[in-house]
LUMVO-896937 format. One line per 2 residues: number of its first residue (from 1); their letters; for each residue x, y, z of C-alpha. Coordinates in pm, whole numbers. Layout:
# LUMVO-896937
NUM> a> X,Y,Z ~ ...
This chain:
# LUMVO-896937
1> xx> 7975,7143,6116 ~ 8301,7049,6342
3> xx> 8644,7048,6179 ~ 8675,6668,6241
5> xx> 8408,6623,5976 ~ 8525,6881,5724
7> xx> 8863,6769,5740 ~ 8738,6409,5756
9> xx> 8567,6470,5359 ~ 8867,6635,5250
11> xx> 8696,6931,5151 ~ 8866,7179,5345
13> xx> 9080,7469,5170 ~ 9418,7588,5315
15> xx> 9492,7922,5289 ~ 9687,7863,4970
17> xx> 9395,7733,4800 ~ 9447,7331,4845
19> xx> 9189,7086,4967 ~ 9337,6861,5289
21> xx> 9303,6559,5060 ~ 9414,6653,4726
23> xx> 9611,6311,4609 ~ 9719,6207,4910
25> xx> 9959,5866,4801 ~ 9675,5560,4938
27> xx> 9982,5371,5081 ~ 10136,5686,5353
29> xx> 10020,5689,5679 ~ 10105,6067,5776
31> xx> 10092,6226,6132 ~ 9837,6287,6338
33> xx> 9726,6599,6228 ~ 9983,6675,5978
35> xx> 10190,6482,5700 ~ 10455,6215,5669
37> xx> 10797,6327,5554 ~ 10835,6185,5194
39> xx> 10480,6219,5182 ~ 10349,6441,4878
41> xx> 9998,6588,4884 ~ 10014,6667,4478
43> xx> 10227,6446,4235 ~ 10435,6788,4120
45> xx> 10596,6850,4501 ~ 10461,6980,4828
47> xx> 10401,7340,4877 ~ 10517,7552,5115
49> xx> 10253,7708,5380 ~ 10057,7968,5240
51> xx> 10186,7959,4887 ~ 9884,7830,4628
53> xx> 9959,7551,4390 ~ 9964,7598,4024
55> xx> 9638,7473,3807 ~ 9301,7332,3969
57> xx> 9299,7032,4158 ~ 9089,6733,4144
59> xx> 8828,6580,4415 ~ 8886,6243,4518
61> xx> 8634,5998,4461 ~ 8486,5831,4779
63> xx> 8729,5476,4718 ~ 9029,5700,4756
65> xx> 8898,5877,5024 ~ 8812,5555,5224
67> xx> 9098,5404,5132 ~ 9288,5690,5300
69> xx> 9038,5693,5618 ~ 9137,5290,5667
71> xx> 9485,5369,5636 ~ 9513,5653,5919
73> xx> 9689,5521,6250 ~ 9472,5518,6535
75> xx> 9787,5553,6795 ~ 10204,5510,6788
77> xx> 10121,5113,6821 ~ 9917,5006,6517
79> xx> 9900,4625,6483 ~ 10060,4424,6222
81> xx> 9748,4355,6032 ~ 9629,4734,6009
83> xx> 9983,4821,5889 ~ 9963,4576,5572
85> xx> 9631,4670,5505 ~ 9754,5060,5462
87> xx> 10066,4922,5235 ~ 10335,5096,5473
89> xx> 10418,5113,5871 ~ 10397,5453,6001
91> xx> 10698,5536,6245 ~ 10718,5567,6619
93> xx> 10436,5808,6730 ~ 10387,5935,7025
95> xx> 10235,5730,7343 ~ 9978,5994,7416
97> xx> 9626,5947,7297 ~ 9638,6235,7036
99> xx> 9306,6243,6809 ~ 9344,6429,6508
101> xx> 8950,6447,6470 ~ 9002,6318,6099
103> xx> 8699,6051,6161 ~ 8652,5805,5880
105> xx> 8309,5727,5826 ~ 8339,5408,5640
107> xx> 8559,5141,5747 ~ 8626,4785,5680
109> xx> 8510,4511,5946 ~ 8819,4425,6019
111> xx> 8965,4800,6058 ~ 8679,4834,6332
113> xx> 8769,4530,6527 ~ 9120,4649,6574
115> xx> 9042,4989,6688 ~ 9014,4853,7061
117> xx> 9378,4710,7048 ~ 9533,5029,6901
119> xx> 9365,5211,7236 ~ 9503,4962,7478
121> xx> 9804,5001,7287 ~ 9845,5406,7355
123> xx> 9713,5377,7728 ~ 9991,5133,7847
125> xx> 10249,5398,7776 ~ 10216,5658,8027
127> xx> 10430,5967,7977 ~ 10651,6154,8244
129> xx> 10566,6479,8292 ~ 10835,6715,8473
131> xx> 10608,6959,8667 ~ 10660,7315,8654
133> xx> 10888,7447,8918 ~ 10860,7813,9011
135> xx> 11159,8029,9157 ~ 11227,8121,9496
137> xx> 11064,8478,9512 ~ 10751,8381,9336
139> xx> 10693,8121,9558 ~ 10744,8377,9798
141> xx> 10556,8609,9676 ~ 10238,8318,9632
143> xx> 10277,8189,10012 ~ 10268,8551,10075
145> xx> 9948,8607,9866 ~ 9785,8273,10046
147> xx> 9897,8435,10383 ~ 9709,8770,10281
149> xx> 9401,8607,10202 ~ 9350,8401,10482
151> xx> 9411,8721,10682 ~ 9166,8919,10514
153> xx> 8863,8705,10487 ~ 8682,8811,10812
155> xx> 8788,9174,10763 ~ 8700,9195,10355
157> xx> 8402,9063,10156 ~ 8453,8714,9934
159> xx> 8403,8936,9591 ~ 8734,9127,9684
161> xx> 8940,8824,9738 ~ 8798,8618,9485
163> xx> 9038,8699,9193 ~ 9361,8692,9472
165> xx> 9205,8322,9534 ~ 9189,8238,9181
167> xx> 9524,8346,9070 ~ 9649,8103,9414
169> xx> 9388,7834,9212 ~ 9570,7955,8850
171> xx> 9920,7908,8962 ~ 9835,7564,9171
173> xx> 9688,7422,8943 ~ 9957,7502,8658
175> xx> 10262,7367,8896 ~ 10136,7065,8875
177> xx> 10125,7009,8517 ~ 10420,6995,8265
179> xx> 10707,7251,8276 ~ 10838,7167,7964
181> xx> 10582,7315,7778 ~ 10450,7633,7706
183> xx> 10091,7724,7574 ~ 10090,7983,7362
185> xx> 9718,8084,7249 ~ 9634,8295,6864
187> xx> 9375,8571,6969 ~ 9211,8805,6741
189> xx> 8910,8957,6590 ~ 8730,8881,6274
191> xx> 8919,8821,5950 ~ 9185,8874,6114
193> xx> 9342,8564,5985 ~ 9471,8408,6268
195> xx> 9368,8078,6199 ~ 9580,8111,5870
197> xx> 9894,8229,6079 ~ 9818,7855,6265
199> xx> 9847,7671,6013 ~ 10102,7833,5844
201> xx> 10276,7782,6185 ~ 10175,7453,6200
203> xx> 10276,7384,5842 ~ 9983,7183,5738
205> xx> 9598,7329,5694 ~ 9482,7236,6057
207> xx> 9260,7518,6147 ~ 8946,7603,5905
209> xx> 8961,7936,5732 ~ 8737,8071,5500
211> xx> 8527,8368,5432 ~ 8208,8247,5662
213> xx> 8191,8430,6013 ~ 8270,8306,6226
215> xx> 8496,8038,6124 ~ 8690,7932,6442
217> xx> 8377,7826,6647 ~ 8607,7605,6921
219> xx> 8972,7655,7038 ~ 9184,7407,6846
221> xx> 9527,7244,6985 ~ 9826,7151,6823
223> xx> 10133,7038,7017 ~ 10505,7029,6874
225> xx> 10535,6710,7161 ~ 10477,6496,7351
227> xx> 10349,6512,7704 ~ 10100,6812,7717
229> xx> 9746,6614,7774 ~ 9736,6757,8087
231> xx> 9779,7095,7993 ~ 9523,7114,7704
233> xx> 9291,6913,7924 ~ 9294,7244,8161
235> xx> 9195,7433,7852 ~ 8889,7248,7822
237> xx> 8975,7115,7452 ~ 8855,6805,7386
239> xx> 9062,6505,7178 ~ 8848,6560,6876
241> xx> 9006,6888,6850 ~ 9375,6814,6903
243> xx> 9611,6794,6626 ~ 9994,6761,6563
245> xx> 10181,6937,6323 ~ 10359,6882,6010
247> xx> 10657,6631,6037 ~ 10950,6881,5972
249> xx> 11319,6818,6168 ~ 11384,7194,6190
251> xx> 11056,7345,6242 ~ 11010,7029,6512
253> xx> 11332,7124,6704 ~ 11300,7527,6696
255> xx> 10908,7516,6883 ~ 10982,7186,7068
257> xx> 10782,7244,7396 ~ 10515,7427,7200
259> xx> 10112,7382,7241 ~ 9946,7675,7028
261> xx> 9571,7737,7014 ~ 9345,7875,6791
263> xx> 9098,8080,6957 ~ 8772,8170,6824
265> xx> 8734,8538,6750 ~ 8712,8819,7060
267> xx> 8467,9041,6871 ~ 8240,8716,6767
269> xx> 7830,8805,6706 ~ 7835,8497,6957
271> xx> 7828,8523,7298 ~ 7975,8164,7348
273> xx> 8271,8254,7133 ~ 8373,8495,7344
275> xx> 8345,8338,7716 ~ 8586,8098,7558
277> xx> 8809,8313,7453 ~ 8777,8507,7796
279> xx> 8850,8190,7946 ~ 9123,8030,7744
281> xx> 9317,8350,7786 ~ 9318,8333,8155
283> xx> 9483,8003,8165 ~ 9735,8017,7880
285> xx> 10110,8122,7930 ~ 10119,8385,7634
287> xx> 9902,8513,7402 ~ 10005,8607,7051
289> xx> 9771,8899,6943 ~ 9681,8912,6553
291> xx> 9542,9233,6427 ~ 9518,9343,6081
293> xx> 9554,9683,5881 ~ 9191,9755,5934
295> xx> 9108,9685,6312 ~ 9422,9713,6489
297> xx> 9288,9994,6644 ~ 8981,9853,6702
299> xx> 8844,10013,7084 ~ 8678,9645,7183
301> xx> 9070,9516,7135 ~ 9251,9785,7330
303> xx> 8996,9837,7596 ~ 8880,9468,7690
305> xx> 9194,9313,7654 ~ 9533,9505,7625
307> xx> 9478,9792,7837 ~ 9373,9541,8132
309> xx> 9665,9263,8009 ~ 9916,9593,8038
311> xx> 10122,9391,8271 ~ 10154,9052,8070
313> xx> 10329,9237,7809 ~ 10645,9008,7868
315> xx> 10416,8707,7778 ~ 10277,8890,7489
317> xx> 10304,8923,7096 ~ 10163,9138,6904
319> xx> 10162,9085,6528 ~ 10029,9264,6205
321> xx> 9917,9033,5994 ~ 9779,9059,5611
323> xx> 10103,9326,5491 ~ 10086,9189,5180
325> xx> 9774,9425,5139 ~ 9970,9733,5242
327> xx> 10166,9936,4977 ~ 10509,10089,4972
329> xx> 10610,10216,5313 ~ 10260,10163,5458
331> xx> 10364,9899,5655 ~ 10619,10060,5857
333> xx> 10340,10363,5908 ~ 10061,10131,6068
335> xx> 10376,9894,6241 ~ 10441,10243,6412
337> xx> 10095,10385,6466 ~ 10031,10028,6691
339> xx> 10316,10079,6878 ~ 10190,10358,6993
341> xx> 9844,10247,7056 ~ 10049,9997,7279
343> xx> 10193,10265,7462 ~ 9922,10414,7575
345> xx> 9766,10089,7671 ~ 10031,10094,7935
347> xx> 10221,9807,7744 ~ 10595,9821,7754
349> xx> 10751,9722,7440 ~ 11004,9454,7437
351> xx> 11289,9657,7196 ~ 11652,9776,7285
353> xx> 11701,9471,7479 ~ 11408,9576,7750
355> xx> 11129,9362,7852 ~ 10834,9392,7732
357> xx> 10577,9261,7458 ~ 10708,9186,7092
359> xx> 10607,9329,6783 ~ 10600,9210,6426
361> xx> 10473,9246,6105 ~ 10377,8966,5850
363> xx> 10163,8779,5625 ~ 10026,8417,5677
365> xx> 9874,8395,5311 ~ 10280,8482,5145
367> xx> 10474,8347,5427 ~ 10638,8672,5430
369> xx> 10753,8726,5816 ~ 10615,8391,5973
371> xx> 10999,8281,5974 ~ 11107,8556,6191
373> xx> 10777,8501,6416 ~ 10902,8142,6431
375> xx> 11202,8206,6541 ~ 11103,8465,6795
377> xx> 10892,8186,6920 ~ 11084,7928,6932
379> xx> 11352,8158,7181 ~ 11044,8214,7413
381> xx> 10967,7891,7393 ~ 11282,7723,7471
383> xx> 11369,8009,7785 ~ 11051,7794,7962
385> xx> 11007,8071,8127 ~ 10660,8208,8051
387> xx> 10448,7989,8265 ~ 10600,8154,8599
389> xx> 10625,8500,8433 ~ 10250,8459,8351
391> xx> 10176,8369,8728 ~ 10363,8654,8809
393> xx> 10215,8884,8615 ~ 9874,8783,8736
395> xx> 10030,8786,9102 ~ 10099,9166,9068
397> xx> 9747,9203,8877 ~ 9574,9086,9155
399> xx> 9772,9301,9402 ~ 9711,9640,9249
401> xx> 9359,9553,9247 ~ 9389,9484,9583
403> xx> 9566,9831,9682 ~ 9275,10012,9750
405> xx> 9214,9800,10054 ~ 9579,9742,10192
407> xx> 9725,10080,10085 ~ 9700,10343,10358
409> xx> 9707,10709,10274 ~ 9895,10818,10553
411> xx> 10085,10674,10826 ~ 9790,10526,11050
413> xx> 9762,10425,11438 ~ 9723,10558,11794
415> xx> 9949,10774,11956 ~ 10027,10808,12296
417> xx> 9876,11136,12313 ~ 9525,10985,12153
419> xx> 9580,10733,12451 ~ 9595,10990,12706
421> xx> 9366,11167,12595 ~ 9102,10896,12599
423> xx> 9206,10781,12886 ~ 9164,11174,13076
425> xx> 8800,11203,12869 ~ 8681,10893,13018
427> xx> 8831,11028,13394 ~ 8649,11329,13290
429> xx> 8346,11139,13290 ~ 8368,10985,13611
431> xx> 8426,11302,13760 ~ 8784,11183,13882
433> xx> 8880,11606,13921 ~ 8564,11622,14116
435> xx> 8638,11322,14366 ~ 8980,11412,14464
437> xx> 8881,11771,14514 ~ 8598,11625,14732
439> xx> 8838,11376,14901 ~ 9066,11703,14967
441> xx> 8756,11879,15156 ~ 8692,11587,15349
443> xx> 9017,11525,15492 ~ 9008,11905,15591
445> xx> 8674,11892,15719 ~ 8796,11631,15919
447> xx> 9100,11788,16055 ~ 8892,12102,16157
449> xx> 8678,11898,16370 ~ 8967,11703,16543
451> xx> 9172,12022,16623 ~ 8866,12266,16630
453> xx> 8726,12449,16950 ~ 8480,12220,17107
455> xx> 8219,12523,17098 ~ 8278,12536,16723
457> xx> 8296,12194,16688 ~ 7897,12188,16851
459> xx> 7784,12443,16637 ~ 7898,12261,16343
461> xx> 7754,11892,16457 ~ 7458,12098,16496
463> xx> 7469,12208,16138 ~ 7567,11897,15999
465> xx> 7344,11668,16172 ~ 7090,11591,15932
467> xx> 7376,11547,15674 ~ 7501,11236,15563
469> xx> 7885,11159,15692 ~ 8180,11373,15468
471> xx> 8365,11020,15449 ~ 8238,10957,15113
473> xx> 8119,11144,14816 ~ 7870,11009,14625
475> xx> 7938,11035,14262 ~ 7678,11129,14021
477> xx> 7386,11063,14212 ~ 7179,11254,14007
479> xx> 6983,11154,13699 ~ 7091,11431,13434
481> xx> 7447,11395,13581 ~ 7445,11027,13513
483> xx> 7331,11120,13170 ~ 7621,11399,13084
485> xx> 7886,11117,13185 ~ 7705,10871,12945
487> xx> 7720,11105,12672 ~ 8055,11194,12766
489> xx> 8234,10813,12761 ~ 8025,10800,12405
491> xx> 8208,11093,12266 ~ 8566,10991,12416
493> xx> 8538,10648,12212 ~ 8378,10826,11847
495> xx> 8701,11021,11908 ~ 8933,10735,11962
497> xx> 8790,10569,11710 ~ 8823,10848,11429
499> xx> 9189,10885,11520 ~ 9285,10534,11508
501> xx> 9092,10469,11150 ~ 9208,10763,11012
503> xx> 9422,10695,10677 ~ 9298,10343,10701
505> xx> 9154,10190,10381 ~ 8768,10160,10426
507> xx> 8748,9817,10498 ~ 9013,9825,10804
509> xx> 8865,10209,10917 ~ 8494,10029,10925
511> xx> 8680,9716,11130 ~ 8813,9966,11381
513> xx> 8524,10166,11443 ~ 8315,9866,11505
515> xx> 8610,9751,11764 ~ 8538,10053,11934
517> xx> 8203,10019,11959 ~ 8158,9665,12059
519> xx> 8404,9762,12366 ~ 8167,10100,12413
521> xx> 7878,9857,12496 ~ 7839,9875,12919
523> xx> 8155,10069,12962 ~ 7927,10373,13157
525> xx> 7831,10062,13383 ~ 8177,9932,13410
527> xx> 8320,10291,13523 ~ 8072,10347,13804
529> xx> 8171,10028,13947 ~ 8509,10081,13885
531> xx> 8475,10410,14050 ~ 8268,10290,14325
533> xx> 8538,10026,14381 ~ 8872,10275,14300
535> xx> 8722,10606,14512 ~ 8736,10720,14841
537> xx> 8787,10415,15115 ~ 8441,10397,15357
539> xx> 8476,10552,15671 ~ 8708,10863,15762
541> xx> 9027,10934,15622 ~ 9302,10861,15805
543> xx> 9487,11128,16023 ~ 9809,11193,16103
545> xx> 10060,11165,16366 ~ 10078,11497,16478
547> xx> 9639,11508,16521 ~ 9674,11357,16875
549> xx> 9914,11656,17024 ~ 9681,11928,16853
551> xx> 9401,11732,16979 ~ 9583,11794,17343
553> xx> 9701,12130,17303 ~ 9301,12235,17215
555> xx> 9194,12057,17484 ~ 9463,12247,17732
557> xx> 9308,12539,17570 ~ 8977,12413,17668
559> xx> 9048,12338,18034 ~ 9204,12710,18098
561> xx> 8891,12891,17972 ~ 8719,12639,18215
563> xx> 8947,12727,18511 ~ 8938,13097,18471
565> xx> 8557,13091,18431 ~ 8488,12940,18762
567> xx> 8772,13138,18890 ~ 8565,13428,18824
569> xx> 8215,13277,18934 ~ 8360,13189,19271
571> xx> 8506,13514,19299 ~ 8172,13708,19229
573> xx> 7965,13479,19473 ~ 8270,13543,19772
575> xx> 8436,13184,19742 ~ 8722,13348,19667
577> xx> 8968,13602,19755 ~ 8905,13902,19437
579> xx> 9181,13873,19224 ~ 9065,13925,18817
581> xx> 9416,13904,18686 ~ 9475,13576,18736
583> xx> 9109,13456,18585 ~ 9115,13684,18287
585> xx> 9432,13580,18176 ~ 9368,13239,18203
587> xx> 9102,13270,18051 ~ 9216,13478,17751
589> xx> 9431,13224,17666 ~ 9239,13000,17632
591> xx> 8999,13201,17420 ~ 9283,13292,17186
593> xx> 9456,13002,17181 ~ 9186,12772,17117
595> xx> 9136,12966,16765 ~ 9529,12956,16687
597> xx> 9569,12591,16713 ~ 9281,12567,16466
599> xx> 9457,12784,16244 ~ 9738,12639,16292
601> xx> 9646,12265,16213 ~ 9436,12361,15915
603> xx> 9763,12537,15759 ~ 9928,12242,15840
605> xx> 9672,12008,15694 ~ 9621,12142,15349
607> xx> 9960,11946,15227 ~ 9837,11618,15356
609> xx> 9463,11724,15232 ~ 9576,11770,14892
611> xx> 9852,11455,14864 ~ 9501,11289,14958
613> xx> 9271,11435,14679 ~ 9519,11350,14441
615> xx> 9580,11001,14525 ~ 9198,10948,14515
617> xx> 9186,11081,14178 ~ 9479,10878,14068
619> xx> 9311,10603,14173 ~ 9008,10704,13951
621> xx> 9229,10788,13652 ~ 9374,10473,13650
623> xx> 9055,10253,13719 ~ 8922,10467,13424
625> xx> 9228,10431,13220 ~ 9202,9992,13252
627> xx> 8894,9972,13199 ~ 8919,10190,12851
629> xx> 9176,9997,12775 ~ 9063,9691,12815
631> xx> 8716,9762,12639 ~ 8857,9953,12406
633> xx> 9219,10045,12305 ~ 9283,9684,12350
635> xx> 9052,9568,12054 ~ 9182,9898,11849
637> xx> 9490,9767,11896 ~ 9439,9457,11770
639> xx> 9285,9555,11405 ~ 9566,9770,11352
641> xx> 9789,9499,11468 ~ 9624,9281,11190
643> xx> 9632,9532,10985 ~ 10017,9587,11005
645> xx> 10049,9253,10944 ~ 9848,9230,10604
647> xx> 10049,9553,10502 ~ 10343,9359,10569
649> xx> 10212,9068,10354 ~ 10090,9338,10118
651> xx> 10411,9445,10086 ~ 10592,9100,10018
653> xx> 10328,9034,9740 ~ 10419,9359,9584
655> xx> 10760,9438,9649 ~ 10901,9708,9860
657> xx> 10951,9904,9497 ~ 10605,9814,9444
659> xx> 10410,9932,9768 ~ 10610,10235,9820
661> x> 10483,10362,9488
């Protein structure tokens, strides 16, 4: 049965063992929710919450109790007629549709044709609402949050971000509503009586308790003013189960601002009971926590709620109820043993002026402590405060959850060495060494033959004839060779890889690697013809300026071995006069000298040999080099250049404090 109808027979007990509708005076028109001030519920006086009336009371007979159902105000602008019909005018109520769920089942005609007017009535006076207005750094710290997300959703998986994106939702969602209000919900297990602390709270039996479990099967509402609609509609609480509280000046003006709801119980046998309180907690700004001398160190309580809510504790109280069962000084010994249970949930304890949650100790059925609770609330309440420290709270929640995948172990990136070194595996690979000591052979080769002997110079064109020209190397032209450089390029970027992702948190390492291996794809191909294009020009290698005088001087050399061979041969056939000196010598130098000039320009050409090796494997180095770094280094680069900036954004979430930890 809902509390409308229970409340709507008058059969309901308060905690202090009244009915709702014991003699209620026919003529008063109280509150939604609550009672008019003057009004008296018994003839002897009203009683204060939680203390029982003297002697039995008697049940109204079903004239009274429609008499009292016609006479209940349907809004703040009741019509003329319905006001004489009750016997008194209620004051001015409030312009927002609040339904006390007290439905009458039995009206007059005339009471149900003016129920349409008194509707019109509260919808054509809108409230303003002042929205909620957070400070500088937690705006900060939420566009910082928004920034981090949208940087992280191609690199991490939707389950990661999803509770960063709901706290963004959360805090959204809550800046738009009222800032003048804060929504404080009652949480605790069975029998734990916090529907009793409501009401005594609330002043008038709103809430049904009783010894049936459970007995809180819905949250209930009750709001000290106006303007919070929009704030219980986020909670999902329907009008039927809003209520106001009892008309009192004082209690009115200390919890101004306040909406409180009764939750159902955490540790409910039913499952539906506790997804609401799972979800109602989410969305609230505080949560008062009611345990009792028996389960206050219950493990569901500590483990499902407090440990995780460690960080809320600002936004927190936590209060022993049902003392008056506790003897002598056995208060103060289970008041003690919780705050320790607290600490070492992790929550900080709000005492010697630090912040933190607040802990009392009372009893909803005597009253005894409820004042000081009160007034404790109505400070937190009037700071209007706890609606950003909530968001806060959930901010930093959501970023330590989050650490595992921002939070790098060690300082991360490539250093110039890993560059070079890539960069001389992949030249490696290429066989850049091997192509510039080639080149160097060629241009030596080629500076034999242009200052060699023309005898040696035949034998070697006789050699070399079925040779291809030295020009140009060709570079890997065999299968297995082509093979060891593929294998070779593959292990340069694994190794790049594992140096740039190392430290990283998984998601950014995996990110990295994959970087490196998209750019891996075709780089082999891309090197040959990068090498092909970067190696030795076609053709011979260029000579120098001094070739053309050696070329001469060999020649000379040439032309005397000539002259003093036919020298000779004309002597020995009687051409000529004998003379061998002359001959011989001439030819003797040219037989030595020939040999010496080779020397000589081949010790002169290994400077110029070697300047040209190394500029042809230069050239290869840095072909190699690009194209690494363009397939891969580049892309590396990048993720840890996104990276860095998530950190960064990591870090403004956080807090330097925070991500230095």
């Amino acid at each position: 049965m809902e509390h409308g109808d229970s409340h709507a027979r008058g059969d309901t007990t308060d905690p202090g063992g009244r009915k709702d509708g014991d003699a209620r005076p026919r003529g008063g028109v109280p509150e939604p929710g609550g009672r008019k001030d003057g009004d008296s519920r018994a003839r002897g006086g009203v009683p204060e919450p939680g203390a029982r009336k003297d002697g039995g009371t008697s049940r109204r007979t079903e004239s009274s109790r429609r008499a009292e159902s016609s006479s209940r105000p349907e809004s703040s602008s009741r019509p003329a007629s319905a006001s004489g019909a009750g016997g008194s005018s209620s004051g001015t109520e409030s312009a927002t549709p609040w339904d006390d769920g007290l439905i009458a089942r039995r009206v007059s005609e005339a009471g149900a044709a003016e129920q349409p007017a008194a509707a019109e009535a509260r919808a054509s006076g809108p409230q303003v609402v002042t929205p909620l207005a957070y400070d500088g750094p937690l705006r900060s710290r939420l566009d910082a949050l928004r920034e981090l997300v949208g940087l992280s959703r191609a690199r991490l998986d939707g389950r990661t971000l999803a509770e960063a994106g709901k706290v963004l939702d959360e805090a959204a969602s809550r800046r738009r509503l009222s800032g003048q209000h804060t929504v404080v919900a009652i949480a605790g297990a069975t029998g734990s009586g916090k529907s009793q602390l409501f009401n005594a709270l609330a002043g008038v039996t709103i809430s049904e308790t009783g010894v049936r479990r459970p007995t809180t099967a819905s949250p209930l509402a009750c709001s000290w003013s106006d303007g919070a609609a929009g704030l219980i509609d986020r909670l999902g609480i329907p009008p039927r189960l809003r209520r106001r509280p009892a008309q009192n000046a004082a209690a009115d003006g200390q919890l101004r601002g306040l909406v409180l709801v009764d939750l159902p119980d955490h540790d409910s046998a039913a499952v539906q009971h506790r997804e609401q309180v799972d979800r109602v907690l989410a969305l609230v700004d505080a949560v008062i926590w009611v345990v009792d001398p028996e389960k206050y160190a219950d493990a569901v309580l500590h483990e499902r709620y407090l440990r995780p809510m460690a960080g809320h504790a600002e936004i927190m109280f936590v209060v022993l109820n049902q003392i008056d069962r506790l003897p002598g000084e056995a208060t103060d010994q289970v008041l003690d043993d919780l705050r320790r249970l607290l600490d070492e949930d992790g929550i900080a304890l709000g005492e010697h002026g630090e912040p933190g949650a607040t802990v009392l100790a009372l009893s909803a059925l005597t009253g005894d402590g409820v004042g000081e609770l009160r007034e404790a609330l109505g400070q937190f309440v009037a700071e209007r405060g706890a609606a950003a420290r909530r968001i806060s709270a959930d901010v930093d929640a959501a970023g330590w959850r989050l650490r595992p995948v921002y939070a790098a172990r060690r300082r991360t990136g490539l250093s110039e060495e890993a560059r070079d070194d890539f960069s001389a595996r992949l030249a490696d690979a290429i066989g850049a060494t091997a192509a510039g000591e080639a080149a160097e052979r060629a241009w030596l080769r080629n500076a034999n033959r242009a200052c060699g002997t023309p005898w040696l110079r035949l034998w070697r064109w006789y050699q070399d004839r079925g040779e291809p020209p030295t020009g140009r190397l060709t570079l890997r032209a065999q299968t297995d060779e082509e093979a060891t450089a593929r294998q070779r390029v593959e292990q340069a970027v694994r190794t790049v890889a594992d140096q740039a992702s190392a430290g990283l948190p998984t998601p950014w390492a995996q990110a990295v690697r994959e970087a490196a291996v998209r750019g891996a794809q075709g780089l082999p191909e891309a090197l040959d013809e990068l090498a092909a294009r970067a190696g030795l020009p076609p053709g011979r290698p260029p000579r120098p300026g001094w070739w053309p005088a050696a070329v001469l001087v060999q020649a000379a050399m040439t032309i005397l071995q000539v002259i003093g061979g036919l020298w000779l041969v004309g002597q020995i056939v009687g051409v000529m006069a004998p003379n061998l000196g002359v001959p011989v010598l001439l030819m003797m130098a040219g037989i030595v000298g020939g040999p010496f000039v080779e020397w000589g320009c081949r010790m002169a050409a290994r400077g110029p040999a070697r300047r040209y090796g190394l500029e042809a494997e230069r050239r290869l180095r840095e072909a190699a080099a690009g194209c690494g770094r363009a397939r891969v280094l580049d892309p590396v680069a990048a993720e840890l250049l996104r990276y860095r900036e998530v950190r960064e954004q990591y870090g403004r979430v956080m807090g330097v404090g925070a991500v230095a930890r």
